[in-house]
N, C-alpha and C positions, 0 to 999 in steps of 0.2 A: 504494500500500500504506500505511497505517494505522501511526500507532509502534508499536501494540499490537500489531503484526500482527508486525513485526521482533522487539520485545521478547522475544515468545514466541519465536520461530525461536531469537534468540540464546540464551534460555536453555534451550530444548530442547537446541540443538547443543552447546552450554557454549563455544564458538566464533565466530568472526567470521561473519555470518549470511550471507557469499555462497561459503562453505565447507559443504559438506554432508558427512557424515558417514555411513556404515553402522552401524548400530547391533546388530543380529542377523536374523536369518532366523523366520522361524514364520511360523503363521496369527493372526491377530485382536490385532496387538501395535500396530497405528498404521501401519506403512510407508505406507498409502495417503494417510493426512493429511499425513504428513510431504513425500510428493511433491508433494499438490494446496499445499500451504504453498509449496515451491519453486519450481514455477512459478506460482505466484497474484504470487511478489515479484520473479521476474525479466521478467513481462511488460512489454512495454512500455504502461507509465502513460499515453502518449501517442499520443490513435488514429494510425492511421499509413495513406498512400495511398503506391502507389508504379505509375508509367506502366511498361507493361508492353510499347505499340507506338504509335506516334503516324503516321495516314496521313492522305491527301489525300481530304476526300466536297465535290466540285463545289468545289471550288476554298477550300476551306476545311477548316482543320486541325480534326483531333478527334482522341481518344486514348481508349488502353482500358487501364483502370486497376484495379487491386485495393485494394481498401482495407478495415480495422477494419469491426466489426459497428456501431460509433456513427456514423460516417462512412455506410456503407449506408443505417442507417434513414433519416441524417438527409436524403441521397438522394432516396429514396422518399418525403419527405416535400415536396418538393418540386414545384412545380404541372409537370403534363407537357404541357402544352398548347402550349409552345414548341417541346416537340420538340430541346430542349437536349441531353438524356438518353436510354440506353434502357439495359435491361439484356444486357448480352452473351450469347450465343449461339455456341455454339462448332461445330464442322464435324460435330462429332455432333448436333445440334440441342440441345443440354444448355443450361441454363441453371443461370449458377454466381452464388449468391446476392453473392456476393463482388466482381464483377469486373462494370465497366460500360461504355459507349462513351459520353461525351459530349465534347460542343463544346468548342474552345479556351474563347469565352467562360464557356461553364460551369465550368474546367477552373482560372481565375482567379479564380472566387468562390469556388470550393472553395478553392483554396489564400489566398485572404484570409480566409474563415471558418476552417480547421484550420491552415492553417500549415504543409501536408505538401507 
Protein backbone atom coordinates (compact mmCIF):
# COMPACT_ATOMS: atom_id res chain seq x y z
CA UNK A 1 0.00 0.00 0.00
CA UNK A 2 1.12 3.56 -1.10
CA UNK A 3 1.53 6.48 1.92
CA UNK A 4 -1.02 8.16 -0.02
CA UNK A 5 -3.15 5.31 0.18
CA UNK A 6 -2.93 5.33 4.25
CA UNK A 7 -2.97 9.07 4.38
CA UNK A 8 -6.34 9.01 2.89
CA UNK A 9 -7.64 6.03 5.19
CA UNK A 10 -6.36 8.08 8.10
CA UNK A 11 -7.83 11.08 7.30
CA UNK A 12 -11.15 9.74 6.06
CA UNK A 13 -11.26 7.67 9.54
CA UNK A 14 -9.90 10.90 11.51
CA UNK A 15 -8.26 7.69 13.39
CA UNK A 16 -5.60 5.23 13.54
CA UNK A 17 -5.80 3.76 9.94
CA UNK A 18 -6.13 -0.10 11.01
CA UNK A 19 -9.30 1.04 13.18
CA UNK A 20 -12.37 1.32 10.93
CA UNK A 21 -15.07 3.09 11.61
CA UNK A 22 -19.06 3.03 10.68
CA UNK A 23 -19.99 6.10 9.54
CA UNK A 24 -23.82 6.00 8.57
CA UNK A 25 -26.10 3.76 6.50
CA UNK A 26 -27.64 4.82 2.89
CA UNK A 27 -27.34 4.34 -0.78
CA UNK A 28 -24.59 6.10 -2.80
CA UNK A 29 -22.45 7.64 0.35
CA UNK A 30 -18.84 5.71 -0.27
CA UNK A 31 -19.26 2.42 2.16
CA UNK A 32 -18.10 0.46 -0.99
CA UNK A 33 -14.79 2.56 -1.21
CA UNK A 34 -14.24 2.67 2.16
CA UNK A 35 -14.38 -1.33 2.36
CA UNK A 36 -12.25 -1.84 -1.06
CA UNK A 37 -9.79 0.86 0.82
CA UNK A 38 -9.63 -1.62 3.96
CA UNK A 39 -8.99 -4.41 2.48
CA UNK A 40 -6.73 -3.19 -0.43
CA UNK A 41 -4.37 -2.05 3.15
CA UNK A 42 -4.79 -5.15 5.18
CA UNK A 43 -3.75 -7.48 2.30
CA UNK A 44 -0.86 -9.19 2.47
CA UNK A 45 1.89 -6.99 0.49
CA UNK A 46 3.61 -10.03 0.30
CA UNK A 47 2.80 -12.88 -2.35
CA UNK A 48 2.32 -15.70 -0.15
CA UNK A 49 2.58 -19.82 -0.92
CA UNK A 50 1.42 -22.13 1.76
CA UNK A 51 1.98 -26.45 1.25
CA UNK A 52 -1.26 -27.63 1.77
CA UNK A 53 -0.04 -31.89 1.58
CA UNK A 54 3.28 -33.11 0.75
CA UNK A 55 3.35 -37.15 -0.66
CA UNK A 56 5.55 -39.80 -2.19
CA UNK A 57 5.40 -39.84 -6.62
CA UNK A 58 8.04 -42.84 -7.30
CA UNK A 59 10.09 -42.32 -4.63
CA UNK A 60 10.35 -38.69 -4.75
CA UNK A 61 8.68 -35.84 -2.63
CA UNK A 62 6.38 -33.39 -4.24
CA UNK A 63 3.72 -31.12 -2.78
CA UNK A 64 0.57 -29.22 -3.52
CA UNK A 65 0.47 -25.81 -2.73
CA UNK A 66 -1.72 -22.70 -2.82
CA UNK A 67 -0.38 -19.61 -3.59
CA UNK A 68 -0.97 -15.50 -4.54
CA UNK A 69 -2.12 -14.61 -8.10
CA UNK A 70 1.96 -13.37 -8.62
CA UNK A 71 3.30 -16.54 -7.48
CA UNK A 72 0.68 -18.42 -10.12
CA UNK A 73 1.45 -16.43 -13.01
CA UNK A 74 4.94 -16.51 -12.22
CA UNK A 75 4.39 -20.49 -12.29
CA UNK A 76 2.91 -20.62 -15.52
CA UNK A 77 5.53 -18.89 -16.73
CA UNK A 78 7.70 -21.28 -16.28
CA UNK A 79 9.00 -23.97 -19.09
CA UNK A 80 6.86 -27.37 -18.47
CA UNK A 81 8.94 -29.53 -20.27
CA UNK A 82 10.48 -30.98 -17.16
CA UNK A 83 7.55 -31.82 -15.84
CA UNK A 84 8.55 -30.07 -12.44
CA UNK A 85 4.81 -28.61 -12.34
CA UNK A 86 1.34 -29.33 -13.09
CA UNK A 87 -1.78 -27.70 -12.03
CA UNK A 88 -3.83 -29.43 -9.52
CA UNK A 89 -6.87 -31.20 -10.08
CA UNK A 90 -9.14 -32.18 -7.46
CA UNK A 91 -11.46 -35.42 -7.07
CA UNK A 92 -14.07 -33.59 -9.00
CA UNK A 93 -11.85 -33.10 -11.92
CA UNK A 94 -11.94 -29.04 -11.11
CA UNK A 95 -9.07 -27.27 -11.76
CA UNK A 96 -8.36 -24.59 -9.18
CA UNK A 97 -6.21 -21.69 -10.64
CA UNK A 98 -4.66 -21.24 -7.27
CA UNK A 99 -3.27 -24.58 -6.04
CA UNK A 100 -0.44 -26.72 -7.85
CA UNK A 101 1.45 -30.02 -7.50
CA UNK A 102 5.08 -29.78 -8.17
CA UNK A 103 8.42 -31.22 -7.35
CA UNK A 104 10.57 -30.90 -4.19
CA UNK A 105 13.17 -29.47 -6.56
CA UNK A 106 10.63 -27.00 -7.95
CA UNK A 107 9.28 -26.44 -4.57
CA UNK A 108 13.09 -24.99 -3.57
CA UNK A 109 13.38 -22.58 -6.36
CA UNK A 110 10.17 -21.35 -5.46
CA UNK A 111 10.97 -20.66 -2.10
CA UNK A 112 14.47 -19.15 -3.12
CA UNK A 113 12.63 -16.89 -5.61
CA UNK A 114 9.46 -15.60 -3.15
CA UNK A 115 10.71 -16.58 0.09
CA UNK A 116 7.31 -18.29 1.10
Amino acid sequence: MHKWQKDLWAALSGSDPREMKIYMGGRNIGKSVLAQMWNIMHEESKPTCRVLETYPVDTKKWHTIQCSREISDWIRQQPDQSKEWYEHIDQNWVVDRSKFDISIEFYLMLKLRWGC
